[in-house]
C-alpha positions as a printed NumPy array, in Angstrom:
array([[108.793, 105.14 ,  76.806],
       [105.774, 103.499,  75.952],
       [106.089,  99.866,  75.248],
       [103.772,  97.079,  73.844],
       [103.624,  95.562,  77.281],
       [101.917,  98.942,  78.291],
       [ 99.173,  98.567,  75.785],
       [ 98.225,  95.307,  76.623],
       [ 97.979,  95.303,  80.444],
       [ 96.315,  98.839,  80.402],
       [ 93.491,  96.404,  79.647],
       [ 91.578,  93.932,  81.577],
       [ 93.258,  90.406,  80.452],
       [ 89.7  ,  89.146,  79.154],
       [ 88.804,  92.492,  78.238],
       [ 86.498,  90.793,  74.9  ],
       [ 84.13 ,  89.328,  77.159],
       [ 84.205,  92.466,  79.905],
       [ 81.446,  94.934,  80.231],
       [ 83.643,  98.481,  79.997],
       [ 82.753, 101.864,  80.641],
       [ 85.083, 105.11 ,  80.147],
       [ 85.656, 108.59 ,  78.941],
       [ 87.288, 109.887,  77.026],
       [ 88.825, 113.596,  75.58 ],
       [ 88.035, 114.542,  72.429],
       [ 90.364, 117.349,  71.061],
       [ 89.201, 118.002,  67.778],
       [ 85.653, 118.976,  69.791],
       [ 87.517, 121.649,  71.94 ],
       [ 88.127, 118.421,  74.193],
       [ 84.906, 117.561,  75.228],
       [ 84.762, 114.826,  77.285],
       [ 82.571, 111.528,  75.78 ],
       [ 80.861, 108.84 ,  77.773],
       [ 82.207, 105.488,  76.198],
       [ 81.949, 101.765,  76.317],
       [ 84.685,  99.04 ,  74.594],
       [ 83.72 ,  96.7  ,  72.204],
       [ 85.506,  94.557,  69.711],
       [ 88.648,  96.351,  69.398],
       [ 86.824,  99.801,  69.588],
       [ 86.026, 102.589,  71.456],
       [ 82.614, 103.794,  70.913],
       [ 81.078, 106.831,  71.737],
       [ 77.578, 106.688,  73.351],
       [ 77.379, 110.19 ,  75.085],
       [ 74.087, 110.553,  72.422],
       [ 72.297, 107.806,  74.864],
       [ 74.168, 109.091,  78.661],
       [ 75.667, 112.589,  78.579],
       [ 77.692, 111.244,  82.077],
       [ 78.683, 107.884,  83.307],
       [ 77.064, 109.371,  86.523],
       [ 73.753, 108.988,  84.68 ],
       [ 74.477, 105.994,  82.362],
       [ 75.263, 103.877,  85.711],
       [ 71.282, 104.525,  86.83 ],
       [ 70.514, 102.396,  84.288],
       [ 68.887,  99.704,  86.397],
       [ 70.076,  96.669,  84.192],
       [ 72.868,  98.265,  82.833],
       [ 74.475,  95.141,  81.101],
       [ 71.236,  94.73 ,  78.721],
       [ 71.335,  98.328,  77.876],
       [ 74.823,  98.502,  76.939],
       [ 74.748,  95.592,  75.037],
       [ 72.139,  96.712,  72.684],
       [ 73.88 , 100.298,  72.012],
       [ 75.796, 101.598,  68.886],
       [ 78.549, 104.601,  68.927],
       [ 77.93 , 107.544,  67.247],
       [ 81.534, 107.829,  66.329],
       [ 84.473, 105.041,  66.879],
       [ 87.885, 104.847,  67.356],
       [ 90.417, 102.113,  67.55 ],
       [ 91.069, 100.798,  71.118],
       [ 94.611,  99.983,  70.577],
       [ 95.486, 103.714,  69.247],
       [ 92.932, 105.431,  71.678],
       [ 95.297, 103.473,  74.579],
       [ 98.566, 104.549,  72.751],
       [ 97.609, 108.58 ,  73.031],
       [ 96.258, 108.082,  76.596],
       [ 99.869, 106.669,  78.011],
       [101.842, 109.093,  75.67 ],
       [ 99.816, 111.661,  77.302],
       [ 98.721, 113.461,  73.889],
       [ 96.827, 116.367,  74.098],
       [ 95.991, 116.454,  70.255],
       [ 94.854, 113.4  ,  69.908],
       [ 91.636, 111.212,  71.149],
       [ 92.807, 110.02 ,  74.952],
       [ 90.912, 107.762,  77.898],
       [ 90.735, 109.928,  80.868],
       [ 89.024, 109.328,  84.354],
       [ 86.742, 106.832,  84.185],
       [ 83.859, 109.219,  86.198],
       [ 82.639, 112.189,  86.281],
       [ 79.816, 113.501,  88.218],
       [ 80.054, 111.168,  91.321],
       [ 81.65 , 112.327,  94.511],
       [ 84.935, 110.605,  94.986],
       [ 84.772, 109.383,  98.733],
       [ 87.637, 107.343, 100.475],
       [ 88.005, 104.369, 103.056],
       [ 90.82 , 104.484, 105.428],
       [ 92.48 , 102.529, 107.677],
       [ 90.559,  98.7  , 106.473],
       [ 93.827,  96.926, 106.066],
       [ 95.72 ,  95.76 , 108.571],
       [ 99.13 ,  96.674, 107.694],
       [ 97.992, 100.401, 106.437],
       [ 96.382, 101.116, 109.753],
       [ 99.869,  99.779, 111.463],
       [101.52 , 102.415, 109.326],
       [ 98.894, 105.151, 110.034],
       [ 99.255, 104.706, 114.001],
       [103.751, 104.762, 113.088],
       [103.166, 108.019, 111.203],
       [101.006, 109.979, 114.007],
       [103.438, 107.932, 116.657],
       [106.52 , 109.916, 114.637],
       [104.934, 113.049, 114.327],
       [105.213, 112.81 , 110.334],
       [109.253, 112.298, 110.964],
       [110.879, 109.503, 108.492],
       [113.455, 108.988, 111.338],
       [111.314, 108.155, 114.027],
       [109.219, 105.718, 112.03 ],
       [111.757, 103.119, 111.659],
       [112.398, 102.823, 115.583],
       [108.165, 103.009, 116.341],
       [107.42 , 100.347, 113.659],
       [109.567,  97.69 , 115.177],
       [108.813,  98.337, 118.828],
       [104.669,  98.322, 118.36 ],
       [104.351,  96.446, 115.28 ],
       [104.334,  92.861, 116.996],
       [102.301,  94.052, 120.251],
       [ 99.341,  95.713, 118.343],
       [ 99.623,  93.694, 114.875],
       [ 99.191,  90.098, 116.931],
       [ 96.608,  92.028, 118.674],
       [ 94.117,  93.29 , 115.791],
       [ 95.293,  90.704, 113.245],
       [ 91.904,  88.577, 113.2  ],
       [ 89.636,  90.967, 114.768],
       [ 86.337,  91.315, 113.44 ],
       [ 85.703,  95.747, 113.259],
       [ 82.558,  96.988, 115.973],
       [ 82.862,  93.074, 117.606],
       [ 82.813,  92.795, 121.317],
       [ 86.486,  91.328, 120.809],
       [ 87.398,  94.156, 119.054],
       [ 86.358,  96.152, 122.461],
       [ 88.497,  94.189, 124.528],
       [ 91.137,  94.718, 122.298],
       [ 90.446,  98.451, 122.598],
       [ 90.959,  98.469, 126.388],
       [ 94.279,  95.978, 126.287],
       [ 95.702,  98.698, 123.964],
       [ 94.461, 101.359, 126.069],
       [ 96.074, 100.097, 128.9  ],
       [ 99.258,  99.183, 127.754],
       [ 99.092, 103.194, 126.216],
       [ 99.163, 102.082, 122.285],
       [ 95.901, 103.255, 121.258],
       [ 95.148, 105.585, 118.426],
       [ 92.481, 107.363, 116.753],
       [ 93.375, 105.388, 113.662],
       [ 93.187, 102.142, 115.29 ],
       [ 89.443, 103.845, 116.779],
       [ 88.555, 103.558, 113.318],
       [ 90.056, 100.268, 112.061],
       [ 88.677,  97.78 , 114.607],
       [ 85.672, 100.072, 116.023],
       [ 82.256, 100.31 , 114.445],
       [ 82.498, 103.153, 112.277],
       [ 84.683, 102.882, 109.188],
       [ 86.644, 106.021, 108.327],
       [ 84.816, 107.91 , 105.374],
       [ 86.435, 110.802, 103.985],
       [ 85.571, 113.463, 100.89 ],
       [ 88.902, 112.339,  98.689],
       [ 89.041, 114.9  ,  95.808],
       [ 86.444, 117.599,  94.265],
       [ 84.322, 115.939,  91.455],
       [ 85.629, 115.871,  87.892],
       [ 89.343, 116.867,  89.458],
       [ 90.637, 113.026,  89.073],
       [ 93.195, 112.23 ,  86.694],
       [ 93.425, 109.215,  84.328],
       [ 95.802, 106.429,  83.113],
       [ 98.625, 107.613,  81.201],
       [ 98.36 , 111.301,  82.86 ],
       [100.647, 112.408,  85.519],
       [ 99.943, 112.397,  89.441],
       [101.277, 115.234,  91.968],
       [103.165, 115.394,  95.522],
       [103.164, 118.763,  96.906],
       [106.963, 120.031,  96.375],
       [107.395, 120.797, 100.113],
       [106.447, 116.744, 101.016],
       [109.571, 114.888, 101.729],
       [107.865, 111.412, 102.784],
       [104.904, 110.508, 100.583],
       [103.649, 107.175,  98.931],
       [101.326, 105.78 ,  96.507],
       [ 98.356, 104.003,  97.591],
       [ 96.656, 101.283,  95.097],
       [ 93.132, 100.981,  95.626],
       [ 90.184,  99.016,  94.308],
       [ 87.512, 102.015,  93.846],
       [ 83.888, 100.969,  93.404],
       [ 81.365, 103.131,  90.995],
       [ 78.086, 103.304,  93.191],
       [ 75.058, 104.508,  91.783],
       [ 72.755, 106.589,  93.824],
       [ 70.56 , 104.285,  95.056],
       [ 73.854, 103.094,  96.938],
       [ 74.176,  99.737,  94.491],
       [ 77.634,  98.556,  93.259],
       [ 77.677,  98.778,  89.751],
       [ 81.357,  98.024,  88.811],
       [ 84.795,  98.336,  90.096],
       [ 88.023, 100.038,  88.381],
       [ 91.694, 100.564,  90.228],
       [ 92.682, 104.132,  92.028],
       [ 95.918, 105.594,  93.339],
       [ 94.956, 107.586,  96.427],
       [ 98.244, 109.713,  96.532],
       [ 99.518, 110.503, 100.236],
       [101.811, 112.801, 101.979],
       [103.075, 110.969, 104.879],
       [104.492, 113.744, 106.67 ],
       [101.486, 116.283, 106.747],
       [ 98.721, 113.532, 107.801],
       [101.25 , 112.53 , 110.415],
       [101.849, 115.892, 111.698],
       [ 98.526, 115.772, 112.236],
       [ 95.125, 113.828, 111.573],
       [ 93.202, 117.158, 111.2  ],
       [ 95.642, 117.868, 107.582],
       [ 94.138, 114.597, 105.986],
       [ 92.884, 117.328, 103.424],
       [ 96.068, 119.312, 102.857],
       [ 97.876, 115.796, 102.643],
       [ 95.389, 113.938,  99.981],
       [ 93.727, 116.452,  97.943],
       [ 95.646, 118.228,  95.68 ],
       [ 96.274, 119.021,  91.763],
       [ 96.684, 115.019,  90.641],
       [ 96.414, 113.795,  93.628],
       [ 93.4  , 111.425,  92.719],
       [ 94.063, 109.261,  90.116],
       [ 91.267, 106.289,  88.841],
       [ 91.38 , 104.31 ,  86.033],
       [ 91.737, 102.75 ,  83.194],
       [ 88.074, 101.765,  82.909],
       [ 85.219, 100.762,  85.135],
       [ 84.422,  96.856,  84.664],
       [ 80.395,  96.447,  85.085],
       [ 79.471,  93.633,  87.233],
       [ 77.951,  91.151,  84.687],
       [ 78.032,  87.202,  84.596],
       [ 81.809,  87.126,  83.729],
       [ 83.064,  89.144,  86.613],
       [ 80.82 ,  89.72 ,  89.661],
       [ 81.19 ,  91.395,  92.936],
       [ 83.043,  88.254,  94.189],
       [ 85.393,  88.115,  91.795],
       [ 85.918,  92.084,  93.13 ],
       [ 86.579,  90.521,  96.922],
       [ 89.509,  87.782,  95.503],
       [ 90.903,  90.896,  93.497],
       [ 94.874,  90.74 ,  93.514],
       [ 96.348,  94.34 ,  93.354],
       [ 99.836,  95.049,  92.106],
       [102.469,  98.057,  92.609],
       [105.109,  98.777,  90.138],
       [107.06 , 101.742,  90.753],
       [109.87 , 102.315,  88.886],
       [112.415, 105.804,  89.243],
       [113.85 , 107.786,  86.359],
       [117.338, 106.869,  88.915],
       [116.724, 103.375,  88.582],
       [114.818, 102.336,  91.494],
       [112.658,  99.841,  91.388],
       [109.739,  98.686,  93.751],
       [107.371,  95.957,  93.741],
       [104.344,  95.097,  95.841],
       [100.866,  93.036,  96.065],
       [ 97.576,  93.299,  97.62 ],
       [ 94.468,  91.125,  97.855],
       [ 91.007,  92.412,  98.596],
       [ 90.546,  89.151, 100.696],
       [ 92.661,  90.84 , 103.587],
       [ 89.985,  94.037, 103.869],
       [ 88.603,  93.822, 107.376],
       [ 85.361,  95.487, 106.004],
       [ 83.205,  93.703, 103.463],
       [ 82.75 ,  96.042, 100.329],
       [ 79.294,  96.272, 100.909],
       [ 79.988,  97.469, 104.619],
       [ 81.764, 100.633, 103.435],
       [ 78.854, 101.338, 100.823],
       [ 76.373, 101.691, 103.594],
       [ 78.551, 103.535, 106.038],
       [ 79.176, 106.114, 103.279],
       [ 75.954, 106.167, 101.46 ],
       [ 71.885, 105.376, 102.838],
       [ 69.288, 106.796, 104.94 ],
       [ 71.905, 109.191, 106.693],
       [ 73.77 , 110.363, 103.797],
       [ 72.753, 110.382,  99.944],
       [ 74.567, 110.935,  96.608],
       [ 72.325, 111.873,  93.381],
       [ 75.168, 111.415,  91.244],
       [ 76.61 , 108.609,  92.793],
       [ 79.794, 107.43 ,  94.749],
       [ 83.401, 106.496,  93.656],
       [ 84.458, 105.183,  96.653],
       [ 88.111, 104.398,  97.278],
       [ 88.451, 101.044,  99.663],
       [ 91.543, 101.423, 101.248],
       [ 95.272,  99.831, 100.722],
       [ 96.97 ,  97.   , 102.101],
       [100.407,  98.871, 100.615],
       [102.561, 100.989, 102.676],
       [105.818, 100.25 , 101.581],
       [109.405, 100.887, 104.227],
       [112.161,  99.908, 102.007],
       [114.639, 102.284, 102.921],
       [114.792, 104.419,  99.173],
       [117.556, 106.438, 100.221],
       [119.459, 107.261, 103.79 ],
       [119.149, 104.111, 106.365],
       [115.252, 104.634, 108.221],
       [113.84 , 107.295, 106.346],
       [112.081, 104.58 , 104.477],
       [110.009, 104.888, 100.965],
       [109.277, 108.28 ,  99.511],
       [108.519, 109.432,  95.797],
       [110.309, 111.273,  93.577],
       [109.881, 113.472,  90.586],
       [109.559, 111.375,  87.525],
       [108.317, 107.774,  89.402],
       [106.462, 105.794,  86.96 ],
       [103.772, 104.139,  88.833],
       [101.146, 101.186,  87.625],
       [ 98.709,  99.805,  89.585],
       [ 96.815,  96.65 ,  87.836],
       [ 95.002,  94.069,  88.558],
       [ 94.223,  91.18 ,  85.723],
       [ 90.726,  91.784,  85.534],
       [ 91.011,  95.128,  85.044],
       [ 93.828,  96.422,  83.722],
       [ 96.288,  98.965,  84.554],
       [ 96.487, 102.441,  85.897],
       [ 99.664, 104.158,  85.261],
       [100.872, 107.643,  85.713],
       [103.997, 109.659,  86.149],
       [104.808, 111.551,  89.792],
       [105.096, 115.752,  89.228],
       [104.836, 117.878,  91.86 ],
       [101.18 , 119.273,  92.097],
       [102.775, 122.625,  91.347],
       [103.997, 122.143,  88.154],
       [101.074, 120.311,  86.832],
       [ 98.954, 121.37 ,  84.055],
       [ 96.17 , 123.932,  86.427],
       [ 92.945, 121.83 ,  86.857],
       [ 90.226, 123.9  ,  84.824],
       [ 87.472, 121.91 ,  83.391],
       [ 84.793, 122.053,  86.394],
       [ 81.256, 121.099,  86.518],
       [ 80.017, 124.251,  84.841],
       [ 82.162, 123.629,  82.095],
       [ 80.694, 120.343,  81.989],
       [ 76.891, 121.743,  81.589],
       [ 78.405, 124.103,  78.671],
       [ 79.619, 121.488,  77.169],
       [ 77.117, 119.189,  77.479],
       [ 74.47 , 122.509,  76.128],
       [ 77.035, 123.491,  73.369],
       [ 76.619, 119.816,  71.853],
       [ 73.116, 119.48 ,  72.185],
       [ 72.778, 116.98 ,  75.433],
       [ 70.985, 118.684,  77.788]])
């Protein structure tokens, strides 16, 4: 059911004076997909000026050339926001804010998500075992990398008093060590948007949502904005083994980002981004309910850190970067038997938001079942041809 609460947090809370990018699906144009920015209670179409938010975001002052740009066609924000939660197909919809940038990820840069990560390889995947590891290790090796400072000399001593004491991990390797994980997250233009539905393989029986801040770099490796991210993952397949981190977070829906991406501009900057608070809603078709919270000021790597370990002189991006920063949230509430802890299921509605920039909500399917993902980069370039943009 979509509510009028929905429509106004899938928006930034100051979204008037915010400098917003998006896309959007245009059905009655075969559902061609339409670079668009939001102004004054519209959404306006300026695909004429960037065929792709990858290239509109290599605009080197970006804020001065949106703000003197005109849609070709508008729509009204409110409505366009109404058909993207209700999911409608026949009917003008936001969908994933990007579309030609990689989608990269960060692991393991919170605290209590790498505690979680070394539980899960500790247990072998198994929900049982979890409950027993995270209470013997979590007060030995939290106290231990609680303050530490990542590739630090304390950070090495740290190493070797986990090493001896056997509680060291490859996850832990890269939390505190030098190099942040970096990981390919999901094939470009496969993300979903707000409003659309997510996926857990059907064979997963301990998975979780993870709400991310997810920054939109340009190729030139400069922050241009920030917008929110649920980086599905199947808890028992990475924890079977590290070496299935692609069977457990890439899959149909498994990428969702969204609503919009807020433009760094004099209202919201890329401080504002590090003070971010994230929230977790997750509510169950059987009446479950979860809540949780994250702040960006608990990262153990500075934003710009993970920009340069992902994207410079050793590795570039000519589209650009959507880089997922890692989650604080792992949640353990027991959801069902005693120690088998959180796990989705079918028909979870889950919102991530964050005040400054709205919310991203979606609706947990199994991947199986999910509409098939067809609309790939050469569809793109016909699309972009067939309209008269390239």
């Amino acid at each position: 059911m979509i509510t009028a609460l929905d429509t106004e947090r899938f928006l930034p809370e100051d979204y008037v004076r915010a400098t917003l990018v998006g896309r959007i699906a245009d059905p009655a144009h075969e559902g061609d997909p339409c670079v668009v920015i939001v102004r004054e209670g519209l959404v306006l179409d300026i695909t004429h000026i960037a065929s792709t938010v990858s290239e509109l975001l290599e605009q080197d002052d970006l804020v001065a050339f949106l703000r003197h740009q005109t849609g070709r066609r508008e729509w009204p924000l409110e409505q366009v926001v109404q058909n993207s939660l209700a999911q409608r197909q026949d009917a003008v919809r936001f969908i994933a804010p990007c579309d030609l940038q990689v989608i990269k990820a960060c692991g393991v840069t919170f605290v209590g998500s790498m505690l979680e990560r070394v539980i899960e390889e500790k247990a072998s995947g198994d929900p049982l075992k979890a409950d027993k590891i995270r209470s013997s290790i979590s007060e030995i090796v939290g106290s231990a990398i609680q303050s530490v400072r990542p590739g630090s000399p304390e950070a090495a001593k740290v190493k070797e008093f986990l090493q001896s004491n056997d509680l060291w991990s490859q996850y832990l390797e890269v939390g505190i060590g030098p190099d942040a994980e970096v990981f390919t997250k999901s094939p470009v233009l496969s993300s979903v948007g707000s409003g659309e539905d997510i996926g857990i393989l059907r064979k997963s029986e301990w998975n979780n949502p993870e709400p991310e801040l997810v920054l939109a770099v340009d190729s030139q490796g400069h922050i241009k904005g920030v917008t929110l991210g649920n980086d599905v993952n199947l808890r028992d397949i990475e924890g079977r083994s590290a070496l299935l981190l692609g069977k457990a977070k890439d899959n149909n829906g498994s990428c969702a980002i969204g609503p919009l991406i807020r433009v760094f501009d004099d209202n919201f900057t890329i401080d504002d981004a590090r003070m971010l608070q994230i929230s977790l809603s997750i509510q169950g078709e059987d009446g479950y309910g979860l809540e949780g919270h994250s702040s960006l000021s608990e990262i153990s790597r500075d934003l710009l850190d993970l920009v340069s370990q992902t994207i410079g002189t050793h590795h570039q991006y000519p589209d650009g970067v959507m880089l997922f920063t890692g989650t604080l949230f792992a949640p353990t509430d027991d959801r069902g038997e005693k120690g088998q802890g959180f796990t989705h299921k079918v028909g979870d509605r889950v919102t991530i938001s964050a005040a400054a920039l709205g919310a991203l909500v979606n609706t947990v399917r199994h991947s199986e079942d999910l509409r098939p993902w067809t609309f790939g980069i050469r569809q793109l370039m016909r699309s972009l041809q067939r309209r008269g943009f390239l």
